[in-house]
C-alpha positions, 0 to 999 in steps of 0.5 A: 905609623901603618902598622899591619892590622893584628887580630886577637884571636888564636890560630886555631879558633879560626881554623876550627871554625871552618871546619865546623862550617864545612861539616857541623850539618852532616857530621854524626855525633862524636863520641863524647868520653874520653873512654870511647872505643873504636873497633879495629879494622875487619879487612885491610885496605890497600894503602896510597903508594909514594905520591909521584917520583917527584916527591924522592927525586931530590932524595939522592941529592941532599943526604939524609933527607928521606922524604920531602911533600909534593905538589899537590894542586895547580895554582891558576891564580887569586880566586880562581878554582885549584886543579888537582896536581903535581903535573900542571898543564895549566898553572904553577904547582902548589905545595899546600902541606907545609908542617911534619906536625906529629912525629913518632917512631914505633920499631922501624917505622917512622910515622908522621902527620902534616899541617898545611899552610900554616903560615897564610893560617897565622898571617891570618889570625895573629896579624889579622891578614885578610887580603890576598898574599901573592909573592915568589915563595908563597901564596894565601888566598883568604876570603878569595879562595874558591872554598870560601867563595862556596862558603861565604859563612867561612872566616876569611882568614881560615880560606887556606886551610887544607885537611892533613896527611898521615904517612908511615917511613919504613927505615929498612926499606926506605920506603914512604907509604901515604896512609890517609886513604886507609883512614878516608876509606874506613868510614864517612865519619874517618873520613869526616873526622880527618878532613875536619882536623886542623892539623896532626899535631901529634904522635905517639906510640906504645905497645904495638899501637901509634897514635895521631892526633889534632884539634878538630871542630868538636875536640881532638881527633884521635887516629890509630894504627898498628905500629908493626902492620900498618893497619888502620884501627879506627878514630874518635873525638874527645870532646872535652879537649881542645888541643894536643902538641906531644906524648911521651913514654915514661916509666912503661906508660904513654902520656899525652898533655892537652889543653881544655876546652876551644883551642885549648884555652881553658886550662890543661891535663895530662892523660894516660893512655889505658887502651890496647889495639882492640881499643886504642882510644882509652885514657884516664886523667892524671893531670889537671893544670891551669894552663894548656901543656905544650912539651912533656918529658920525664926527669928523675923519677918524675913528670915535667911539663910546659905550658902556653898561656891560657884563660882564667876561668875565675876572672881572674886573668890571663894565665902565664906559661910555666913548668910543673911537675908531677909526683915521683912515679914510683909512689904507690901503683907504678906510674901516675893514676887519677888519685895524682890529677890534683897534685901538680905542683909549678916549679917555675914561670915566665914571670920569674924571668920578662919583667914586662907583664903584657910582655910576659903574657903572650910567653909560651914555653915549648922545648923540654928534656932532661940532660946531664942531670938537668932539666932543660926548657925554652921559650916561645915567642909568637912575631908580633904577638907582644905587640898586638898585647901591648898596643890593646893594653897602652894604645900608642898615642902616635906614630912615634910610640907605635915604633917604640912598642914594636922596637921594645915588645920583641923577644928572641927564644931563652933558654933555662935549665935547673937541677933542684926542684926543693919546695915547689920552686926551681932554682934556674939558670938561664943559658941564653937570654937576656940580663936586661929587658925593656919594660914598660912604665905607663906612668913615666913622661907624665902618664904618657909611658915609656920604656925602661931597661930592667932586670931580668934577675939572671945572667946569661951563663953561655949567650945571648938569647937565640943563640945570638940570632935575634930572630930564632923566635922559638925553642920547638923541640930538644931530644937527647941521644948519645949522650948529648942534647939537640935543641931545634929552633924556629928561624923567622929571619926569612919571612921577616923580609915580606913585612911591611918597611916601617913594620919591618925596620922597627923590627929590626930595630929591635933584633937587629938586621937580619942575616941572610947568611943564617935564613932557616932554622937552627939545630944545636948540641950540648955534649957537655953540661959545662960548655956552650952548644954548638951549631949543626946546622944554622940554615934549616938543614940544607934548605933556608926555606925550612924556617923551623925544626918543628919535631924530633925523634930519636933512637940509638943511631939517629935523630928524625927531623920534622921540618916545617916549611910553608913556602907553597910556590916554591916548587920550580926545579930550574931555579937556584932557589930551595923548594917548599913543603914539609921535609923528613930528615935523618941526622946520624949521632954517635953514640956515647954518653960519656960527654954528658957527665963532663962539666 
């Protein structure tokens, strides 16, 4: 079988290395303690207005949709230099900022980082594309972008990578202000430090301060503001980090989870924030896991978190994704201090639930909330990333196998909930999922291998997993409010189309054929604990192209949606086809929280 070429590394080992390429030379040393101060700003600069009117024009005709990216290059062609856009004299308009990354509220205002072509990044690195992709919905350069043609020491697959953007949403006055010049202008090394971040992968705000962050060359890059003026307070970089994905408020303190070391792959914490405006970047560990934490949330009186897969420092091999939980917050001095570092316990794991270990290895965990007295969380499923695993570990011995390992290494998001955590251990429900998963025996047919349905050890007490869309490969974000729970997918049906055939038909062959019906990402409800979620929306909230709800915030009266979408040619405007970029979008809820206590 010619299957598509699959790399081993991350995403962001390549992306980092770029930007260490670009920068390692010129750029002054960062601050190398999780303590480092950065002075507030002396003088307000002038903030970026809106950047075109083409970038609300769309705004009157999809309700709720608040902000949406613009154009920001002319693409000329596969090697060529891009121009400056939106207007294009010569060329296509090229939309290069692809995710709402980080996302956070503070009073009125909504704050939100972006990521830019992320697809062309993980169509790089996770499947080991290097040549030129060139199609009606997007376009990835690799090693023929004029960036690497300048820097040929660049990973090719990291030639797409573009820096980030900040952007503040005021609710009242509706109005969109481009803060990433206010950082540019601050200093070179403000300047250095956002142009060298992958991507703002996360935002949190607490006590006036708003805080942004991604991983960069050297650790995570740091960026805060004032959440009521808009002033910009300064940067930093924590060197002993590799990664952040979310914070979250609990018990009148901000936390952040992170991940150790490059990428994040050697183990993780959790941080609690110390600082205030005149020194926003202060923190104290009061989490140290094995793993690197992707969601976080609280659930009576304690800290949960999820984890992604990450490298054992003993040898003693990959570490799978789990859930873990904290002390109860109210033991001693309010809230979690360094003295609770050590004492994270894991509740459960993916081991418990994919019977298949390669399998289960690539498991990452993302969405986390507690609801109607449960703790709820779902996994994660990387396309193709089990296949890569398990064709390294049992090489296929034909074409045959090959097919069989891509047919039987595919899994679709579940969902798990529990309500008891005695002695360390969950007792979980699975919602969504599977009673029976393929495994993998290499002893079967005479050492040559086979696949075997095998239990799982649960049933699924609403559905099948993905909410019965085999290709809603990731449960991103849940967010409660008015008393019910919202749960955002990632819907990769779309994309799925652009495999190759023989690639593509085992795919399907092993999550059915793909609906075009239901192109673009999911948003359900629970409003009741006892009965199943209901579809809002299962065609990525009013454009298809929206493959994923990748954030969520919410107040009393609405929840903000952070759409990522990485279609970067999608822009005509005389087409009956969606346009790509990021998108910001208001979904109104009622507020009642009597539903949440039926059941």
């Amino acid at each position: 079988m010619n299957m598509t070429r699959i790399a081993g590394r991350s995403l962001l080992s390549t992306a980092t290395v770029l930007a260490a390429t670009l920068t390692l030379a010129t750029m002054p040393a960062a601050d190398g303690t999780v303590n480092a101060r950065s002075p507030g700003d002396r003088h307000l600069l002038d903030d970026e207005p809106p950047e075109t009117d083409r970038q609300l024009a769309a705004l009157a005709t999809r309700p709720g949709l608040l902000a949406k990216a613009a154009p920001d290059e002319c693409f000329l062609g596969i090697g060529t230099q891009d121009t400056p856009g939106p207007d294009c004299e010569a060329g296509q308009p090229k939309v290069n900022q692809s995710y709402v990354w980080g996302l956070t509220k503070s009073g009125d205002h909504v704050w939100f980082g972006t990521a830019a072509n992320v697809h062309c990044l993980t169509l790089g690195i996770g499947l080991g594309q290097t040549e030129p992709i060139e199609n009606d919905d997007f376009v990835c350069e690799y090693g023929e972008s004029q960036q690497r043609v300048a820097n040929p020491f660049i990973p090719a697959a990291g030639g797409d990578l573009r820096p980030p953007k900040v952007y503040l949403y005021d609710t009242s006055s509706r109005k969109l202000t481009d803060k990433t010049g206010t950082i540019s202008k601050k200093s070179r090394i403000d300047k250095q430090r956002l142009e060298t971040t992958v991507g703002i992968r996360a935002a949190g705000s607490h006590r006036g301060v708003v805080l942004l962050g991604g991983p960069g060359p050297l650790g995570i890059n740091l960026f805060a503001f004032d959440g009521a003026s808009g002033r910009y307070l300064g940067s930093t970089t924590l060197t002993v980090y590799g990664n952040i994905r979310h914070f979250l408020v609990a018990d009148g303190a901000l936390y952040a989870g992170v991940g150790v070391g490059p990428d994040g792959m050697a183990g993780g914490a959790v941080l609690r924030w110390t600082g205030n405006k005149s020194n926003p970047f202060r923190f104290a560990v009061v989490g140290n896991l094995p793993a690197q934490v992707a969601d976080i949330a609280v659930h009576k009186g304690r800290i949960f978190v999820t984890t992604w897969p990450s490298i054992s420092l003993d040898g003693r091999g990959p570490i799978t994704a789990g859930v873990w939980v904290s002390r109860w917050l109210t033991d001693g001095k309010r809230g979690l201090t360094t003295a609770d570092a050590k004492r994270w316990k894991q509740v459960w794991n993916v081991t418990q639930y994919e019977p298949d270990p390669v399998v289960a290895a690539t498991y990452g965990l993302g969405g986390l909330a507690s609801y109607g007295g449960y703790l709820y969380w779902g996994t994660m499923h990387m396309p193709l990333k089990a296949t890569q695993t398990h064709t390294t570990r049992h090489k296929p011995a034909s074409d045959e196998q090959g097919v069989l390992a891509v047919e039987n290494t595919q899994r679709t998001a579940s969902i798990f909930r529990a309500s008891r955590f005695d002695k360390g251990k969950a007792s979980a429900e699975l919602l969504y999922g599977a009673s029976e998963l393929p495994a993998f025996d290499p002893k079967a047919n005479d050492g040559a291998g086979g696949w075997q349905p095998t239990r799982t050890g649960y049933r699924p007490k609403f559905g099948a997993a993905g909410f019965g869309n085999g290709y809603n490969n990731y449960i991103w974000k849940m967010v409660v409010t008015g008393g019910s729970l919202y749960v955002g997918t990632m819907d990769w049906s779309y994309v799925s189309n652009g495999l190759p055939p023989a690639l593509g038909g085992a795919v399907r062959a092993g999550l059915g054929a793909a609906d075009p019906a239901s192109y673009g990402a999911d948003l359900w409800v629970f409003d009741n604990k006892g009965k199943p979620a209901k579809p809002l929306d299962t065609t990525g909230l009013g454009n298809y192209l929206n493959y994923g709800v990748r954030t969520m915030v919410a107040d009393r009266s609405a929840i903000y949606l952070g759409m990522a979408n990485p279609m970067n040619l999608r822009t005509g405007k005389g087409d009956d086809v969606p346009e790509g970029g990021w998108e910001l979008i208001r979904l109104p809820v009622a507020n009642s929280r009597s539903s949440a206590a039926k059941g």
